[in-house]
NULODREN-749173 format. One line per field, with one value per residue (C-alpha): chain; residue in one letter; x, y, z negated. Coordinates in steps of 0.5 Angstrom, whole numbers, plus 500, padded with zeros to 3 digits. Layout:
! residues N
cadena: (A;...)
residuo: (A;...)
c1: (X;...)
c2: (Y;...)
c3: (Z;...)
***
This chain:
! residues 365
cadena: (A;A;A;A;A;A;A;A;A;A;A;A;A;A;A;A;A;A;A;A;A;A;A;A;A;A;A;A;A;A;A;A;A;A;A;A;A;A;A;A;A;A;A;A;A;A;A;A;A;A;A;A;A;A;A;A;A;A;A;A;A;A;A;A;A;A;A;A;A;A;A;A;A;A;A;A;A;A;A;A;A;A;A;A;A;A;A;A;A;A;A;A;A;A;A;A;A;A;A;A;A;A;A;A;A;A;A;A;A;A;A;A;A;A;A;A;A;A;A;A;A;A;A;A;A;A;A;A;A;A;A;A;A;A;A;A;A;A;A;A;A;A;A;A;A;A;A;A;A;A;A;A;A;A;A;A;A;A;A;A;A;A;A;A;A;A;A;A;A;A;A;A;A;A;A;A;A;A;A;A;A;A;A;A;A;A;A;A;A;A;A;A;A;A;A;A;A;A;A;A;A;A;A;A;A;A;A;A;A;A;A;A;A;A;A;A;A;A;A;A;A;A;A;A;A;A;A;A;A;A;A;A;A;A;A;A;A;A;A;A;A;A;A;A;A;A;A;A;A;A;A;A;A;A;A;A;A;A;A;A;A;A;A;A;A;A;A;A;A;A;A;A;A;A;A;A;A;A;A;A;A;A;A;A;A;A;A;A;A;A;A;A;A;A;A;A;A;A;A;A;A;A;A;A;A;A;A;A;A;A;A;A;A;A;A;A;A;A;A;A;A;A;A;A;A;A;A;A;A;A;A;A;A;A;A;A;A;A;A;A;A;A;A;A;A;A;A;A;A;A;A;A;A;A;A;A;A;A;A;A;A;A;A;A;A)
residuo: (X;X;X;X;X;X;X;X;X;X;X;X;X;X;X;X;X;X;X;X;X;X;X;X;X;X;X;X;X;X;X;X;X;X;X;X;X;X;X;X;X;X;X;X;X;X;X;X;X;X;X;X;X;X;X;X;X;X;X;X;X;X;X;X;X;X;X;X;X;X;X;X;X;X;X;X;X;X;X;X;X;X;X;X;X;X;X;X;X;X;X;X;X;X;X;X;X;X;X;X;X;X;X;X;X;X;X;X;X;X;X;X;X;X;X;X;X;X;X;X;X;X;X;X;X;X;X;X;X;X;X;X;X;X;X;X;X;X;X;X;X;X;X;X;X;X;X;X;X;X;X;X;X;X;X;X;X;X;X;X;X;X;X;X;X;X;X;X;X;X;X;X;X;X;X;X;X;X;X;X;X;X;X;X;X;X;X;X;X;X;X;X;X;X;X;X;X;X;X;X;X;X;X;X;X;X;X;X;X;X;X;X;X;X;X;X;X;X;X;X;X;X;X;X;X;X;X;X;X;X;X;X;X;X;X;X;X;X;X;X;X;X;X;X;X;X;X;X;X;X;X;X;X;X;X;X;X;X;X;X;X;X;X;X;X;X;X;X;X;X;X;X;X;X;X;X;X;X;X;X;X;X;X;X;X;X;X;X;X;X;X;X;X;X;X;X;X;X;X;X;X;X;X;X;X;X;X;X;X;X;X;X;X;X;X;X;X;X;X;X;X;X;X;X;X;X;X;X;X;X;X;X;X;X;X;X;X;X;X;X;X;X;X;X;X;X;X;X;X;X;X;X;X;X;X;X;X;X;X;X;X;X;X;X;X)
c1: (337;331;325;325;329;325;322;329;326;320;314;315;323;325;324;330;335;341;345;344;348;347;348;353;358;364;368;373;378;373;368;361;359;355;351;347;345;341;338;335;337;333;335;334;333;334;336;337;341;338;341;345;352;355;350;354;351;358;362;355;357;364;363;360;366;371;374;374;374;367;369;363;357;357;355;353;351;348;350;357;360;361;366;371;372;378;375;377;373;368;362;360;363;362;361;365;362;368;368;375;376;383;383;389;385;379;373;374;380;377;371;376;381;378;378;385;387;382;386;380;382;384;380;374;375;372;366;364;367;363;356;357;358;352;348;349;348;355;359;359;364;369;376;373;378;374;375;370;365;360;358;353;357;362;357;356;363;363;357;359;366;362;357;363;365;358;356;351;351;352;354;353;356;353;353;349;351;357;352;347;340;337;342;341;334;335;340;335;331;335;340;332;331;338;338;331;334;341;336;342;342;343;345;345;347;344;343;338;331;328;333;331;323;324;329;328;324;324;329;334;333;340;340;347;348;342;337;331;326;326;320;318;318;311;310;316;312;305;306;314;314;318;318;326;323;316;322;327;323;320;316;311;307;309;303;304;298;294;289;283;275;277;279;287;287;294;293;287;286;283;281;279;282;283;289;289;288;296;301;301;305;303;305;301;304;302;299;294;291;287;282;275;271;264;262;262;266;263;260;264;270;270;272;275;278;277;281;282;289;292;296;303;307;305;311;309;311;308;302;302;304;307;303;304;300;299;293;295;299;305;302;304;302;304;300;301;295;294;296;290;292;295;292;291;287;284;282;279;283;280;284;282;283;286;291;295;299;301;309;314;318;325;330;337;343)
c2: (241;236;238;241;245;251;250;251;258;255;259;259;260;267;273;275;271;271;266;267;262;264;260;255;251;246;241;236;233;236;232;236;236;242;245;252;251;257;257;261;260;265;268;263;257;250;248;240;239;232;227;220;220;223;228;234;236;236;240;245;246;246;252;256;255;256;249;249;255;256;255;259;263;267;266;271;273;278;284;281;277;271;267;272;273;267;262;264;271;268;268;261;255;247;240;235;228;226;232;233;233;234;228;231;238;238;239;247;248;244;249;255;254;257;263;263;262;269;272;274;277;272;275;274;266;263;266;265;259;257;260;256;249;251;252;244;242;239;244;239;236;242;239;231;229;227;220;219;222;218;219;224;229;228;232;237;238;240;244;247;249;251;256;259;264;266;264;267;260;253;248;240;235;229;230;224;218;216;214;209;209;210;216;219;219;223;228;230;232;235;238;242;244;247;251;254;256;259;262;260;259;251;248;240;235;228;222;219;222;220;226;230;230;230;236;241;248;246;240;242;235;234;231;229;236;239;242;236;240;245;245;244;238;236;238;235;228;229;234;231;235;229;221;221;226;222;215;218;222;215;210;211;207;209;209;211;212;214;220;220;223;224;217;216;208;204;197;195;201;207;213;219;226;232;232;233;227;223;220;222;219;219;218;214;214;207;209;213;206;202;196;197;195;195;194;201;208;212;218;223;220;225;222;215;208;201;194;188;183;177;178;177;178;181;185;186;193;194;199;198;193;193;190;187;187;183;186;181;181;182;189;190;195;196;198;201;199;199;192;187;180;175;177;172;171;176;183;189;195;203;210;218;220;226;223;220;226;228;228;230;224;227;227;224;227)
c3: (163;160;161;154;154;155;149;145;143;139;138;131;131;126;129;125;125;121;126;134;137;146;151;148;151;149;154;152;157;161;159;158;151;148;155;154;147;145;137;132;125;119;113;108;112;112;119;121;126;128;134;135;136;141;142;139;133;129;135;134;127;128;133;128;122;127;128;135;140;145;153;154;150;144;136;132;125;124;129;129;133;130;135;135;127;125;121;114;115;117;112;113;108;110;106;110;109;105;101;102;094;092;086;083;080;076;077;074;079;086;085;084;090;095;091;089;097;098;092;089;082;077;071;076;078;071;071;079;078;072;076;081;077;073;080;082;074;074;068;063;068;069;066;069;074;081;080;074;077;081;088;088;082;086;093;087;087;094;094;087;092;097;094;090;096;097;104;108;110;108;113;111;116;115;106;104;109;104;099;097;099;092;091;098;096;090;092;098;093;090;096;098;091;090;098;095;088;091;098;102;110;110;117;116;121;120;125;119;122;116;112;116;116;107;109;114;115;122;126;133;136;140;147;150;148;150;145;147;141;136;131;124;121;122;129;133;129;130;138;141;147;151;150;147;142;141;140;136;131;127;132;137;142;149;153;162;163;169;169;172;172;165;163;161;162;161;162;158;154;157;153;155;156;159;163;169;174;176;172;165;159;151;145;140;133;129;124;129;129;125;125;128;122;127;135;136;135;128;131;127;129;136;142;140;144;143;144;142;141;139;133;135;129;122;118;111;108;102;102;110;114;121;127;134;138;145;149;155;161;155;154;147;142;135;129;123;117;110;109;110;109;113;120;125;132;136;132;135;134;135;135;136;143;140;137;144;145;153;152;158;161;159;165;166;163)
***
């Protein structure tokens, strides 16, 4: 197990949950693919299911629609066994990443399918269907034909097909990956606003860390099918727990230090810390440091490390510019600074000692 996965019960995960998922297993061929996932989802919520390919964040979210069968564990929403309940009864609906549009139906009459297969009273599907439309802002567009919609009104379509069965929770298996990247940004936008306004359960997987910070009430990092962290948005960036946690969730600075009399020193750096004495590794996030625009530290900075480099490479990006720093020996720092102009030479840099975080080593899986 990694060496987080104690922390899959975060401090702050709900305390009544809607969805329970306990002890989760699933083999293929008998290969290992979910190993003793548990997690907490509220009522509500928007929930981030976040890892690299492979890690097994779709088979998660198809274990809780009912696609596959578990080979070990149980779900629950509610006080019912979820895992036991065949997946067209089970009150979860799901937006595929290609939508799964039929192009020979309208818009009206893709929305309206689910409730037709359900049987649901046919002088009550209009005004649902309608509803949910009107819910994704999309009803001027009820007798449009799918291929006249744009990638975006399309995901509206599928969300509108979803929310129209009145789920207590929304599966999204990578919705936004087909689109462009200024579409994307706009559809998050809009994806969070809409959860917040429908005050549906959202569970939403992505590989885009990105996405997931503008998106989630907290994010269940995904780890060769173990939980590597669970934590809101800012936590699991500002206090990763491990070092893959620290690397996969923006960049960092991987400093393997060694602790000792109060002092943490990796190569030419040393800052002080209240670790206990031995080995320790730390993330330190770019934009944690800066250019030391005198000799000696600002008093009311706190605790504060200083040191010098030469200017490797200079990566312009608009208001911030990226560094990279060769403090000797090819010990490489990067840096994250409000664009200064062209950087050449030596430069003195400093950072909050506060701000080198202690991140556990994740073990081998």
């Amino acid at each position: 197990m990694s060496a987080a996965s104690s922390s899959a019960s975060d401090k702050r995960a709900p305390s009544e949950a809607l969805l329970s998922i306990r002890k989760v297993e699933k083999q293929f061929a008998k290969r290992p693919v979910l190993r003793g996932i548990s997690l907490e989802v509220a009522s509500g919520e928007f929930l981030t299911i976040l890892g690299e390919s492979g890690s097994g964040k779709t088979t998660l979210l198809r274990l809780i629609a009912g696609f596959e069968q578990l080979d070990g564990g149980e779900i629950w929403m509610g006080g019912e066994r979820l895992d036991k309940i065949p997946a067209y009864r089970r009150q979860v609906n799901t937006v595929f990443q290609s939508y799964a549009i039929f192009p020979h139906l309208s818009v009206f009459d893709n929305v309206a399918y689910g409730l037709r297969a359900k049987l649901v009273p046919r002088d009550e599907i209009p005004a649902r269907v309608r509803q949910a439309l009107a819910m994704v802002k999309i009803s001027e567009f009820e007798r449009s034909a799918p291929s006249r919609l744009s990638g975006g009104q399309q995901q509206r379509v599928a969300l509108a097909r979803a929310l129209v069965n009145r789920p207590r929770v929304l599966l999204l298996d990578e919705p936004l990956s087909a689109l462009d990247a200024n579409l994307r940004r706009q559809m998050q936008i809009e994806l969070k606003s809409l959860q917040r306004e429908v005050g549906i359960t959202f569970i939403f997987v992505t590989h885009d860390q990105e996405e997931a910070m503008a998106l989630s009430d907290r994010i269940a990092l995904l780890r060769a099918g173990r939980l590597e962290q669970v934590a809101e948005p800012r936590e699991i960036y500002g206090c990763p727990k491990t070092a893959y946690a620290a690397q996969f969730i923006g960049q960092t600075n991987l400093l393997r230090a060694e602790v000792r009399e109060g002092t943490a020193t990796t190569g030419p750096i040393a800052w002080p810390s209240s670790e206990p004495p031995g080995p320790a590794t730390f993330s330190l996030r770019p934009e944690s440091i800066r250019l030391a625009l005198s000799a000696q530290p600002a008093a009311s900075s706190g605790a504060t490390a200083q040191f010098q480099g030469q200017i490797k490479n200079q990566t312009f990006g608009g208001a911030m510019d990226l560094l990279e720093i060769d403090c000797g020996n090819s010990y490489l720092i990067r840096a994250r600074v409000p664009s200064p102009g062209s950087l050449t030479g030596r430069q003195k840099f400093e950072f909050n000692a506060s701000d080198a975080v202690r991140v556990l080593e994740s073990s081998d899986t």
